[in-house]
C-alpha positions in Angstrom: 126.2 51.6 119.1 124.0 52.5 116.0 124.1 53.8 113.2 122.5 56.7 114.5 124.8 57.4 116.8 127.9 56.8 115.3 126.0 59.2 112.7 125.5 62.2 115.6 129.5 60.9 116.9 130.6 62.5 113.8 128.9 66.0 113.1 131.1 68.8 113.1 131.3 72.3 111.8 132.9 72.6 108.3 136.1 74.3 109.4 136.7 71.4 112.2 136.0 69.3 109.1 138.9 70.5 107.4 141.0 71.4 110.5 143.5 68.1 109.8 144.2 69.0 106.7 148.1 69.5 106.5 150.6 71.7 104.4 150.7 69.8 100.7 147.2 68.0 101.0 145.8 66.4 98.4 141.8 67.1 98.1 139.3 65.4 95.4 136.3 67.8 95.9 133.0 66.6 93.8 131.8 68.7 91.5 128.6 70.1 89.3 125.7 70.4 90.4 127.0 68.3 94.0 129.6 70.6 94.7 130.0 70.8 98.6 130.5 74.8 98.8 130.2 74.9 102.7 133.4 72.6 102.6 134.8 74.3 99.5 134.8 77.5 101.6 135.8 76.4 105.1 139.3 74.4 102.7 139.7 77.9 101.5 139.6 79.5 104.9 141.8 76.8 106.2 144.3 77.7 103.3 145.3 80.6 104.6 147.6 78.4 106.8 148.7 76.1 104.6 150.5 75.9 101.5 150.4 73.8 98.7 147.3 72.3 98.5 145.7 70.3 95.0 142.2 70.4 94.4 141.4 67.2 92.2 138.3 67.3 90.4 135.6 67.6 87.4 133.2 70.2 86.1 132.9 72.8 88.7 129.5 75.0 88.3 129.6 78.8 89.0 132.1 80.8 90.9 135.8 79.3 91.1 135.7 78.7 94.9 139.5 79.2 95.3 139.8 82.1 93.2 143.5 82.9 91.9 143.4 86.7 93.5 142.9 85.0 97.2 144.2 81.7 96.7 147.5 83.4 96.4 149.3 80.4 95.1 148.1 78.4 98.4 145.5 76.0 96.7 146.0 74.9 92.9 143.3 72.6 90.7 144.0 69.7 89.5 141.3 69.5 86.7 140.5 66.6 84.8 137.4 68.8 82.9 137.7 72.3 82.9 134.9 75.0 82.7 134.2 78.6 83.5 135.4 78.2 87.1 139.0 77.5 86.4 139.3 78.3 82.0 141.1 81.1 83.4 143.6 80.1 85.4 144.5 76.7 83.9 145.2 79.0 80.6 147.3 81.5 82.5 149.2 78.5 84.2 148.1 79.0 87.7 145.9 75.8 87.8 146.4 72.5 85.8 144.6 70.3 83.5 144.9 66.6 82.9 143.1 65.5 79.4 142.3 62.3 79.9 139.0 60.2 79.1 136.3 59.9 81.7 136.1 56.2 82.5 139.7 56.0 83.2 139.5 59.1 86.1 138.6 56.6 88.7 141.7 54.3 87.9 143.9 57.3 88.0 142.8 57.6 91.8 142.6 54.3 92.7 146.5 53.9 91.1 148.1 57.0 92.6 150.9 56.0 95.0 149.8 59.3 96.4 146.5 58.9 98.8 144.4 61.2 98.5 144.1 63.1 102.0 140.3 63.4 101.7 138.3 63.7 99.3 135.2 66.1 100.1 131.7 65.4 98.9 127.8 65.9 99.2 125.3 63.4 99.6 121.5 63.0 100.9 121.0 62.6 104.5 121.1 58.8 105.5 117.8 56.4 104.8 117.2 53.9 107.3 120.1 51.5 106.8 122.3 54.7 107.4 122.9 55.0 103.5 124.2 58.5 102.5 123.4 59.1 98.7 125.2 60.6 95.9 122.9 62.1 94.3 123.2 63.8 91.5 126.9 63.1 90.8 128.1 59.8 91.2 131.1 60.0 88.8 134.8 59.5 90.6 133.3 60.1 94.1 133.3 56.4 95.2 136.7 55.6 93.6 137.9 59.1 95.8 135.9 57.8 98.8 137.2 54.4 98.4 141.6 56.1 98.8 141.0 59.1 101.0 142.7 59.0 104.3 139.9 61.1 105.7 136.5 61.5 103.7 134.0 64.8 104.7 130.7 64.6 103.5 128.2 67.9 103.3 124.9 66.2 104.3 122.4 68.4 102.1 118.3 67.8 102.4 118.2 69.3 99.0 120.2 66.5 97.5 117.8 63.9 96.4 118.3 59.8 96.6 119.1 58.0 93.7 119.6 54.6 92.9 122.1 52.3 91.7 126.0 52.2 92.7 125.5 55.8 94.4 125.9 55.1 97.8 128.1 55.9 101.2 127.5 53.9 104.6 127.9 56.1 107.7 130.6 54.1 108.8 132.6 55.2 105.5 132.5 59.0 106.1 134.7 60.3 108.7 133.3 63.5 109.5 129.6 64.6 108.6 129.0 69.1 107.9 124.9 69.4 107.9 124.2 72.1 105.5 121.7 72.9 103.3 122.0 74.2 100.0 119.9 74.8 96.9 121.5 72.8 93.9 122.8 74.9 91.0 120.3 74.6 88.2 121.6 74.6 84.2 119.2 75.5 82.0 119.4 76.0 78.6 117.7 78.1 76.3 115.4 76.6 73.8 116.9 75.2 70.7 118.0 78.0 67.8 116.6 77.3 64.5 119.9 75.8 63.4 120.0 73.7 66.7 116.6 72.3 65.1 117.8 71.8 61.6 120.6 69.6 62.8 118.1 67.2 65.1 116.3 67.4 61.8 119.2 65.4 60.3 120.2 63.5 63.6 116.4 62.2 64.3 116.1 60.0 61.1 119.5 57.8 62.2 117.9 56.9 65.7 115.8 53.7 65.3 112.9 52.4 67.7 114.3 50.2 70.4 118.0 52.4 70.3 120.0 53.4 73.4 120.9 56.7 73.5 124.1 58.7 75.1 123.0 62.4 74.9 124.6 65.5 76.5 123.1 69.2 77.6 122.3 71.9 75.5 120.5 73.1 72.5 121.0 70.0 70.0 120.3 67.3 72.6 117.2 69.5 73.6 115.8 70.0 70.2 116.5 66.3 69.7 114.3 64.7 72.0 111.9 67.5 71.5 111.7 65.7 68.2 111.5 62.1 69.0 107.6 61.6 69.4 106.3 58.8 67.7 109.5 56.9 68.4 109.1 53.8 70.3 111.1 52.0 73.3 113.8 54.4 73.6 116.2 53.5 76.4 119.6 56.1 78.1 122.9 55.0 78.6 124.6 58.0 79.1 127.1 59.8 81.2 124.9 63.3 81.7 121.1 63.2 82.6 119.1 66.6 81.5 115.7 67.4 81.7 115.0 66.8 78.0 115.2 63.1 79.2 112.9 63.1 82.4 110.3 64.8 80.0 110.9 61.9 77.0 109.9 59.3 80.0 106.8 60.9 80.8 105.8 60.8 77.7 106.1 57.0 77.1 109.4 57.4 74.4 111.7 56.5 76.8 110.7 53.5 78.5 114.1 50.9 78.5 112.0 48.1 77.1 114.4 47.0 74.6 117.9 47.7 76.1 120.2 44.7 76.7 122.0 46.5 79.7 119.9 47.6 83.1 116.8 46.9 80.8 114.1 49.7 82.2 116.5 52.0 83.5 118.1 55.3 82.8 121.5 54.8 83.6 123.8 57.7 84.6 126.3 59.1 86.3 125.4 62.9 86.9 122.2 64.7 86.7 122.0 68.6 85.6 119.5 70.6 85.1 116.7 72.1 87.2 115.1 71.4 90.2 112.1 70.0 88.6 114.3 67.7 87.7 115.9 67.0 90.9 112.9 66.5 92.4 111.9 64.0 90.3 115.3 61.4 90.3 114.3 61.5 93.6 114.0 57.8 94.7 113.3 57.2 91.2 113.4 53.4 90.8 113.5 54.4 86.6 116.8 56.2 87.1 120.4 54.7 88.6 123.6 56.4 89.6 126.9 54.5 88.5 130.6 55.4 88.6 131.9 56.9 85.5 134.2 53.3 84.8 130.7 51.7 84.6 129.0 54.3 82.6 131.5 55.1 80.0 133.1 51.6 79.8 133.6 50.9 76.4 132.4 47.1 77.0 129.3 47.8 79.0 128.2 51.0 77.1 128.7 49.0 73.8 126.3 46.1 75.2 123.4 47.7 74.8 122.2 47.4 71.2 121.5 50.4 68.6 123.7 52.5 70.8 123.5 55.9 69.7 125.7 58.5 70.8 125.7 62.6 69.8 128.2 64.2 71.0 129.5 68.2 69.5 132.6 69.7 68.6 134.8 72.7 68.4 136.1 72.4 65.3 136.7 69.8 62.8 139.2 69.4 59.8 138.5 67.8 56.3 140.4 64.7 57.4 137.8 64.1 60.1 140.0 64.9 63.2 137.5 66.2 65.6 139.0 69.2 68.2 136.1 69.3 71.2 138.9 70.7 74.2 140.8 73.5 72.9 140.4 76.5 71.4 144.2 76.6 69.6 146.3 75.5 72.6 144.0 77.5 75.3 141.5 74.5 77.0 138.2 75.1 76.8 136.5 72.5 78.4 138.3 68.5 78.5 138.2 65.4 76.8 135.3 64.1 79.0 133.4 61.1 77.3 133.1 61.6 73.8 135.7 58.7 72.6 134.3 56.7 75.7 131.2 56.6 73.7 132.4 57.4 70.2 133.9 53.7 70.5 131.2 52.1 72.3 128.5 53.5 69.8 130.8 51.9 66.9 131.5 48.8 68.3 127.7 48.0 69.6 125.1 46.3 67.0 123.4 49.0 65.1 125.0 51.7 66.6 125.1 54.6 65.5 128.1 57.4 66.6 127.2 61.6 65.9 129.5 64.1 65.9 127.1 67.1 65.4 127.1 71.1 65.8 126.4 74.0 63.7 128.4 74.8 60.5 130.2 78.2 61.8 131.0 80.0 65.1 131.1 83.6 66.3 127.9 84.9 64.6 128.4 83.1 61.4 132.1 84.5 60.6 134.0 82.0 61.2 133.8 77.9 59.8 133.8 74.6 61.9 135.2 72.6 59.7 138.4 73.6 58.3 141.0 72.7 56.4 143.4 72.5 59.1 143.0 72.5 62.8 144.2 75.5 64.7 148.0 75.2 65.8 148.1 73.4 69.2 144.2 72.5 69.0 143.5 69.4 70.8 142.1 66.4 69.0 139.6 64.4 70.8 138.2 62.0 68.1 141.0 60.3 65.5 139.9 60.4 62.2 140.1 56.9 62.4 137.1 57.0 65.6 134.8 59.7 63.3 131.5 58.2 61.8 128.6 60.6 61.3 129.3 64.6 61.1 126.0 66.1 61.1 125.7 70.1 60.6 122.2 72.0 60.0 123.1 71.3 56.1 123.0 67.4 56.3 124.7 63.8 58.0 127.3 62.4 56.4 129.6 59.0 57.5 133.3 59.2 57.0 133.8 56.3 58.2 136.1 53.7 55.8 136.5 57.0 53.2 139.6 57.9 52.0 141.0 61.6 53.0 139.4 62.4 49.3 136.1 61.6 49.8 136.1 62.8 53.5 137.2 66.2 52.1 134.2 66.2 49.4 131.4 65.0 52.1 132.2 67.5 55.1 132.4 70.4 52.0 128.8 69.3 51.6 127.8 70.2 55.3 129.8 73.1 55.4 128.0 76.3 55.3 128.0 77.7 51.8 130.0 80.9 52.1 133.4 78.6 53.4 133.1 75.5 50.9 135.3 77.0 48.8 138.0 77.2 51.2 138.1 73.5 51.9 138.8 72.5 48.1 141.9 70.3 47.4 
């Protein structure tokens, strides 16, 4: 029999999908921009009859699709990054968070004593070796694939083929839901004026030939937005936007001097707009890999001039960085930022960022304070922190004493808290 056939064998409807799915199951269900709604919904429908059902996952975009009002206690995340979809209810106790870092989410699978009873996903439709792709998330799918007791993919035409470690045979899915879906699109605004002010600052420590780990929104934006006239830029990063699709076109990105996947743009999820989409499509420039390969300390530090920006919350004069929490409520997760924190430390020439505007809230309230909030989360050790960069100038922490730290974050405070941060 074929590939073909065994393909057409396994087609269903997404409630069938779902219909073995037992009181207690234990569901990994991808997540950002590849978030298989069409299963998402027919597990919710299927709910209604069971009890006690865990959602594993990442980032979910949008709408929570087991919201707490009709969930009624049936289905409860299990979130190892939290965002809009479930800030709510992980605060209120109704849904859970698990900080831990992102390369080490595909281990926890893989160890559990407890399988996994599927793990739900969204990929391409098959090429013609009956390879179901990815996509745009890559990150603990394969790992979730690789335990499941059952795995249920939502084949999406939308959901363009990308290279590298991103792939699903036929003969590893169990049941295949044809559906197709427009992919949610992120798109941020342009950069603020402060936004700029810090890339201002960032921009000088990023030399030709670097590698850079960069992240979505208005900093990493007005970055690259500044980077013409650098040369030979490569990526090696965990998040792909389209600030980075535009920096290859224009020749600044081109992989030429990286010492790990040389020429490529290595990744392992994509968000951002269709444009975008359209064009990691069968990209040979761009690879997919699971985030144990992306965020590896050891392979992430291999490439040379690493250089790594990453934001924060808060931080306090001591140089412990708070990126999760908001006081004790999460905000978002621990995600990659000590992943490549480390990495951009221990590679040659690297170069590790911590950067975001001075204040918060319209200007009333400071970043960097003298304490953290009680019960605020600290992502980044004071012994990790290298270069804090704010809108008023980059200074390296790293090797000061708790002294000198305290007198070089003043100097990138904004003006009107500095003297709350004296000794």
């Amino acid at each position: 029999m074929s590939w073909r056939m065994r393909y057409r064998s396994k087609l269903c409807t997404a409630d069938e999908a779902v219909a073995p799915l037992g009181p207690g199951a234990r569901v990994f269900l991808g997540g950002n921009a590849a978030t298989p709604r069409v299963l998402a919904d027919a597990l919710m429908r299927r709910a209604r009859n069971l009890d006690e059902v865990t959602v594993s996952h990442v980032l979910l975009l949008g709408d929570d699709p087991f919201p707490v009002d009709q969930a009624d206690g049936r289905i409860r995340h299990h979130a190892w990054f939290v965002g809009p979809a479930d800030r709510a209810a992980v605060n209120d106790g109704k849904a859970d968070y698990v900080p831990c870092h992102l390369s080490d989410i595909p281990r926890l699978i893989r160890a559990d004593s407890r399988p996994l009873d599927a793990a739900l996903l969204m990929t391409s439709p098959p090429d013609q070796h009956g390879l179901l792709s990815l996509g745009v998330e890559v990150l603990a799918n394969l790992a979730a694939a690789e335990t499941a007791q059952r795995v249920v993919v939502q084949v999406n035409p939308r959901m363009p083929r990308v290279h590298g470690e991103a792939y699903l045979h036929v003969d590893e899915v169990d049941a295949i839901v044809e559906a197709s879906a427009d992919l949610p699109e992120l798109l941020p605004p342009p950069p603020t004026e402060v936004e700029r002010q810090i890339a201002q600052h960032i921009v000088p420590l990023i030399p030709d030939g670097a590698t850079l780990q960069l992240g979505i929104g208005g900093i990493p934006n007005a970055v690259v937005g500044l980077l013409d006239g650098h040369r030979d830029l490569g990526v090696h990063t965990e998040m792909m936007s389209d600030g980075i699709m535009d920096a290859v076109d224009k020749g600044i990105i081109t992989g030429f001097k990286k010492t790990q996947k040389r020429r490529r743009v290595v990744t392992t999820f994509i968000l951002g707009s269709r444009r975008l989409y359209d064009w990691v499509h069968e990209n040979p420039r761009v690879e997919g890999h699971p985030c144990d390969y992306t965020n590896d300390l050891v392979v992430a530090a291999g490439n040379g001039n690493l250089v790594a920006i990453n934001s924060a919350l808060s931080i306090d004069v001591t140089g412990q960085v708070n990126a999760d929490s908001v006081g004790s409520r999460i905000y978002s997760g621990v995600g990659g930022q000590l992943d490549f924190v480390r990495a951009a430390a221990r590679s040659k020439g690297g170069v590790p960022i911590i950067a975001f505007p001075s204040t918060a809230l319209g200007g009333t309230v400071s970043r960097i304070v003298p304490l953290l909030k009680h019960g605020a989360g600290v992502v980044t050790t004071r012994a990790d922190v290298h270069w804090v960069v704010t809108e008023f100038g980059a200074v390296n922490l790293f090797g000061k004493s708790l002294a000198e730290r305290r007198e070089l974050l003043q100097s990138v405070a904004h003006p009107d808290f500095r003297h709350e941060l004296d000794g």
